[in-house]
N, C-alpha and C positions, 0 to 999 in steps of 0.2 A: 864572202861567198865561196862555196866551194866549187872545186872541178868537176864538171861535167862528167857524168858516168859514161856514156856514150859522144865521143866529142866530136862526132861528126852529123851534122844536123841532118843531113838526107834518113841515117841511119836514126838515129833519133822519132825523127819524123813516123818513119818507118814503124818502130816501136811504138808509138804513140797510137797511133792508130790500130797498131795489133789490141795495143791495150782496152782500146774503144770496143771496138770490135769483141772483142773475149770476153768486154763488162756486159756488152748488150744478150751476148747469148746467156750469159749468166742471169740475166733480169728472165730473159727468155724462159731458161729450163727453171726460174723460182718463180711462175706467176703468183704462186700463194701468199706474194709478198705484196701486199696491196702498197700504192701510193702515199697513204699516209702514213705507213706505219714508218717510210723510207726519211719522209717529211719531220714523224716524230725523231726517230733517230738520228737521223743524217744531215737533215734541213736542206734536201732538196731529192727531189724522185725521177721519174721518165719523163715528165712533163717540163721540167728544168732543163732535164739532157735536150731535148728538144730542141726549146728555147734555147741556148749554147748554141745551138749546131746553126740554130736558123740563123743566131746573128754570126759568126766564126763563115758562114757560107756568104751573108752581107760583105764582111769584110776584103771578103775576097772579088766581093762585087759579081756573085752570083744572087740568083732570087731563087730563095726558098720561101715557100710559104710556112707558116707553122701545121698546118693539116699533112706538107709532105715533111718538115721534118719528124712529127710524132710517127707516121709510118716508118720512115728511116730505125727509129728509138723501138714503135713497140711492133716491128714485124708483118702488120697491118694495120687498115685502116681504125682509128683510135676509135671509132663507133662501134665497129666488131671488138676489138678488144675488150671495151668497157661491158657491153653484153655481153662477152663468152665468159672474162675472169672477174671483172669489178667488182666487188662485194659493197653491199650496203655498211659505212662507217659505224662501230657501235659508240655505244654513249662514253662508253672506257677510251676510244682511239680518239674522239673528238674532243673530249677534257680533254688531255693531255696532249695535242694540238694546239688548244687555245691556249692554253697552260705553258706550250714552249714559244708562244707567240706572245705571251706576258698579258691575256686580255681577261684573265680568269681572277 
């Protein structure tokens, strides 16, 4: 294993969450990036970050629900989101979905 880049864990910490933080506004200023396309790429989207946050906040033996942490993720509530940017999946995003899900 190698040496920590940052080897003081406050400071690390620190960084870490800037890094969170800096992803979210980035999902933020690209809403044109729909969920599956992050899914097809990535193999995980805003919905995942979410899910992360909800349990990493368990851990710490806080209660998040999952409805507050996608707000946390997508800025608002996930219901305005989904109406303001969600776009209808085309038949191209959805093969290739199932296709990186091995069901095709």
């Amino acid at each position: 294993m190698t040496e920590p880049v940052i080897p003081d864990q406050q400071t690390r910490t620190e960084v870490e969450a800037a890094v969170f933080r800096r992803l979210l506004a980035h999902f933020d200023q690209h809403k044109e990036v729909q969920n599956i396309d992050l899914m097809i790429l990535a193999d995980f989207c805003r919905n995942c970050l979410s899910k992360w946050y909800m349990a990493e906040a368990a851990e710490k033996g806080l209660s998040v629900d999952y409805e507050q942490a996608r707000e946390v993720v997508y800025g608002m509530p996930y219901t305005e989101w989904k109406t303001k940017h969600q776009k209808e999946a085309t038949p191209e995003q959805l093969a290739d979905f199932e296709a990186k899900r091995g069901k095709s």
